[in-house]
N, C-alpha and C positions, 0 to 999 in steps of 0.2 A: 504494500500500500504506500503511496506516495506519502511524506512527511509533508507538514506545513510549510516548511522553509522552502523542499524541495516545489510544493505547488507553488509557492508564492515566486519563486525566481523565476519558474515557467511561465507565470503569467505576465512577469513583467519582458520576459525576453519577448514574448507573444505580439504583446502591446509595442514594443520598442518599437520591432518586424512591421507592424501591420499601419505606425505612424506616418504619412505622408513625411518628405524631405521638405521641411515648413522653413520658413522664416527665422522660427530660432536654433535650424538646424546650422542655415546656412551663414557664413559670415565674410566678413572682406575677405578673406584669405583662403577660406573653405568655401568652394562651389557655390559663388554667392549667386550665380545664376538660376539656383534652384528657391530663391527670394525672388514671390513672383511683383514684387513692388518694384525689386531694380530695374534700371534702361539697359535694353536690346540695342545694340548697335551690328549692321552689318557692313562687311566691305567685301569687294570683289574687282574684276576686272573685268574684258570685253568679251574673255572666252567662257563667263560664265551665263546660264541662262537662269534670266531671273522675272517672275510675272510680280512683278512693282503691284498691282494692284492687290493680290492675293497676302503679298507681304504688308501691305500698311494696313489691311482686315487686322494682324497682328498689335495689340495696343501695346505690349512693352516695347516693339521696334518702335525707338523714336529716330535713327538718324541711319546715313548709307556715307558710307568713304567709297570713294569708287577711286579703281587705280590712272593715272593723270598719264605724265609724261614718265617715261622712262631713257633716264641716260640722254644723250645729245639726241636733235631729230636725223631723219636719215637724208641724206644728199637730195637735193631737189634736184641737180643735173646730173644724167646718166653719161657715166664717159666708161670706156674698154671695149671687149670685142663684145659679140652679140650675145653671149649665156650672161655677161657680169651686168650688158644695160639690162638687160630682162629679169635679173634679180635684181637689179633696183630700180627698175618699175613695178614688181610684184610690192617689195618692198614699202614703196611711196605710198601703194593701191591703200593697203595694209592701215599704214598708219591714217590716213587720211578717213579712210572707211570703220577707223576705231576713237578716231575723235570725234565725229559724227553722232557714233552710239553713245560715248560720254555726254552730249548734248543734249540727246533725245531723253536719256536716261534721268539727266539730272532738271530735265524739262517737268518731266513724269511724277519724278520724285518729290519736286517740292509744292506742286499742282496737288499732291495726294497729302502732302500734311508733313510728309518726313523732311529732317534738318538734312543738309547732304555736305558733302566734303571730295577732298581729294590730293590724292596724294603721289611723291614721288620716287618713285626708284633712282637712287644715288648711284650713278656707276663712275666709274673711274674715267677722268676726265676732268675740262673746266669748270668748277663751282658754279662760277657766276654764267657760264652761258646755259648750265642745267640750268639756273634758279628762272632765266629770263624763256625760256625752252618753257620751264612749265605754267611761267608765268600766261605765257600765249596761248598755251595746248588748252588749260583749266579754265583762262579769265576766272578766277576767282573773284565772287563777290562779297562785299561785304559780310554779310551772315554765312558765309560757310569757312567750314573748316580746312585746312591747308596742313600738309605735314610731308615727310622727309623718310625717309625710311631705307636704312641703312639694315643689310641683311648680314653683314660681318665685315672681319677686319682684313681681310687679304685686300690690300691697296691699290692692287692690277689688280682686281677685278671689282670691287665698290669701294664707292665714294670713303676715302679718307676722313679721320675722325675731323682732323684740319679743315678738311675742306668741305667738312658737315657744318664748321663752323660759320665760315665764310658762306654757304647757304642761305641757312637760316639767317646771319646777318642784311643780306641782300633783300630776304623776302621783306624782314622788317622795313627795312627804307621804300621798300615799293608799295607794299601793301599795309603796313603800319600797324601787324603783328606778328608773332613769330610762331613756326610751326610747330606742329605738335613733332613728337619724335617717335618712332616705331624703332622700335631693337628687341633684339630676343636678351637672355638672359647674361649671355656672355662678352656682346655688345655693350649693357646698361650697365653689367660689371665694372669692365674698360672702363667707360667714361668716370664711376661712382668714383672707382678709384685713384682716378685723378683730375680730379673735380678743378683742383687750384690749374690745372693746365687747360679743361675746357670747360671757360666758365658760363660758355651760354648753354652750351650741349647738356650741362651735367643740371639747369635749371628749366627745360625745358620740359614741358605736360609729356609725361612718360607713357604711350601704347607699348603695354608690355605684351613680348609675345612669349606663352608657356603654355603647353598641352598637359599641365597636370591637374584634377582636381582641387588640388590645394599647393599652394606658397606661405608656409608657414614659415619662420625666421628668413626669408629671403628681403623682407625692408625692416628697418630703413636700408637704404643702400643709395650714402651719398646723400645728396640732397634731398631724395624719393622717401618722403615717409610712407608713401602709396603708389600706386600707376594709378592714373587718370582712366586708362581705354585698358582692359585686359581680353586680348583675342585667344579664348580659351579652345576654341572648336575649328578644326580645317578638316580637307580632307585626310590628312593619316590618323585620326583618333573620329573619323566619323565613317560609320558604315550604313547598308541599308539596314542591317538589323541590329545595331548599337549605336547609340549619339547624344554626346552631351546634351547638346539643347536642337529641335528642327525649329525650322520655320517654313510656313507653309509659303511655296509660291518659290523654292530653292531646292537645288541637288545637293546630295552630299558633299558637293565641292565649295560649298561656300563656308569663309571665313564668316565666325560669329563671337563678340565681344561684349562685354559687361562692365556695366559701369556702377560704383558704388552712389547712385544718385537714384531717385524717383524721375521718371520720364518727363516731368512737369518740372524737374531739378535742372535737369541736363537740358531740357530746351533755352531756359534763363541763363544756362553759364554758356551755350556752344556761342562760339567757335572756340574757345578754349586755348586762345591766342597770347597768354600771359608768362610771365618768368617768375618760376618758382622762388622761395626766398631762399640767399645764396646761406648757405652750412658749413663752409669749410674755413678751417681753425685759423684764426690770425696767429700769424708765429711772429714771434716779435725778434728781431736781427739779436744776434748776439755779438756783443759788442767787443771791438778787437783791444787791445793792451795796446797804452799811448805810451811810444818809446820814449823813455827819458831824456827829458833832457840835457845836454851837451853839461859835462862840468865845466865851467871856466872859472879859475880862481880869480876873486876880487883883488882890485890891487886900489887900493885907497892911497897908494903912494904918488900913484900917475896922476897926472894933471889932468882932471874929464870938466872942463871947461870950454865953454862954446867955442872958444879960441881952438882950443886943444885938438878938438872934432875934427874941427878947419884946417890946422896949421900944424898943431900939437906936435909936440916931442917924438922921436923916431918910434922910440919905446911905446909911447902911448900911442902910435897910429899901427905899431904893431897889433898893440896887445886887440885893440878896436878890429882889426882885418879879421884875425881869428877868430874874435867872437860873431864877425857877422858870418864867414864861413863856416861855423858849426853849426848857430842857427836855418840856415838856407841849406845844409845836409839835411836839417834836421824835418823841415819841413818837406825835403821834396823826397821823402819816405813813401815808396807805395803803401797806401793806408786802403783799408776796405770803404767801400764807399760808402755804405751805409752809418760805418761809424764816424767818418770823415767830420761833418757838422759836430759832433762831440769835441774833438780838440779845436784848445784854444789858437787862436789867429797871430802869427807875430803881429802886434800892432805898437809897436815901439819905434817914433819915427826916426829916429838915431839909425836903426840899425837897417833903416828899408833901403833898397836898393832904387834905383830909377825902374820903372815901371817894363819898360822894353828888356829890361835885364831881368825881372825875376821869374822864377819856375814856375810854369804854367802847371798846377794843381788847386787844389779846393782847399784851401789855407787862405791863400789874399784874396 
């Protein structure tokens, strides 16, 4: 016969089992998309197929990132033999015929209620003629979202962490915010970790990208007390018959993300164009040993009389040479710069030299 203890623990595992994945299951960090109050974010690109209207039925999808420009555009004039122009007229067809659907797409999109955005693949090449590349391709408006999306660190092949910077700097002056940032966890690493080298990158609204249910101790990291966009769902952790989260009106292939906000939250903060507050530790210079200075014995014997300065005694216009050439070793000492401004300045006009004569350092 079952004991009480042993019913009572079966009933509660029972109950556990039989709980819906509620709200106070889920949290920032655990599978917050099973919180049906958080915002649905999707993103994708041209070769996805997507019925826009099937998906805004959906009321936690508030917002679409669709994918913008990618890397430089391709050559408007065909030059080689006749296979190379015809791959770059398939080419041109391509791009031309995928900017198009971004148009129509983001026509659709925001005629149906949802916030839309877009974003760029960083490839290796010049910053600023991507920034202006995607500037054309998206026209970004006002109320949408803009971001940057750096897929790793190999520098021949995507964009430089450097030249993520110089980016997102560009977008600012053009468009008068700055992009959100997409990196996976090894990318947001890099940057966390050297935060004092990139100071826009490492303050920038974080799309983190991770296919785990949970990120537990993975923030803070750096600046990131949080990600802003987390893209928990792609196609390798989504199947026909397992999946984090569907949305109607999408194939398995589409990327889906979660935001710690209510839909009604995220519509009031998008486009999400701001810089995070900066974290990283003011170190304060450690200050270098101010070499002593020069002994020079007094001689109260010598005549130091304005004459003396002038005309003076052999002896005393010695003793005077010596003491201005120890000071003037003394001063044109490589000193650290930072502690430079701490020593004191010869300022003793006796001992100054005419101005074309003295050592150019941060002392006079």
């Amino acid at each position: 016969m079952m004991s009480v203890r042993t019913c009572l623990a079966a009933v509660c595992v029972f109950t556990v089992q039989m709980l819906p994945l509620s709200e106070a299951a889920a949290t920032e960090f655990f599978r917050p998309w099973a919180d049906p109050k958080r915002a649905i974010v999707l993103d994708g690109y041209e070769h996805n197929v997507i019925d826009l209207q099937k998906v805004a039925g959906n009321k936690r999808v508030t917002a679409f990132i669709h994918k913008g420009s990618d890397g430089l555009p391709p050559p408007w004039r065909c030059e080689g033999n006749e296979t190379e122009k015809a791959f770059c007229r398939t080419t041109w067809q391509r791009y031309v015929i995928s900017k198009e659907l971004y148009q129509t797409r983001r026509a659709l999109a925001k005629n149906l209620g949802l916030k839309w955005g877009a974003y760029h693949l960083g490839r290796a090449g010049d910053p600023l003629e991507q920034a202006r590349h995607f500037i054309d391709f998206a026209d970004p408006q006002p109320d949408e979202l803009v971001a940057i999306d750096i897929e790793g660190l190999d520098s021949e092949k995507w964009m430089s962490l450097e030249d993520a910077e110089r980016f997102a700097v560009y977008i600012r002056s053009e468009l008068g915010r700055y992009p959100v940032l997409y990196a996976n966890d090894v990318v947001a690493r890099k940057i966390a970790e050297n935060r004092s080298r990139y100071r826009i990158l490492s303050r920038l609204p974080l799309w983190y990208a991770r296919f785990k249910p949970a990120i537990r101790g993975v923030f803070p990291k750096g600046n990131w007390d949080s990600y802003q966009i987390w893209q928990f769902s792609h196609i390798g952790n989504c199947t026909e018959k397992r999946c984090a989260y569907r949305v109607a009106g999408t194939d398995t292939d589409i990327d889906v993300n979660v935001v710690d906000m209510t839909p009604d939250q995220l519509r009031l903060a998008w486009p999400l164009g701001h810089l995070l507050e900066d974290k990283t530790p003011f170190v304060y210079p450690i200050p270098v040993a101010r070499p002593d200075r020069p002994a020079i014995e007094d001689r109260p014997d010598l005549p130091v009389t304005r004459w003396a300065f002038e005309w003076g005694t052999q002896e005393a216009l010695s003793w005077r040479r010596r003491k201005v050439e120890a000071y003037r070793q003394y001063a044109s000492l490589r000193l650290d710069p930072a502690s430079a401004t701490a020593i004191d300045p010869v300022t003793t006009a006796a001992f100054r030299e005419p101005a074309q004569d003295r050592p150019v350092n941060d002392l006079y």
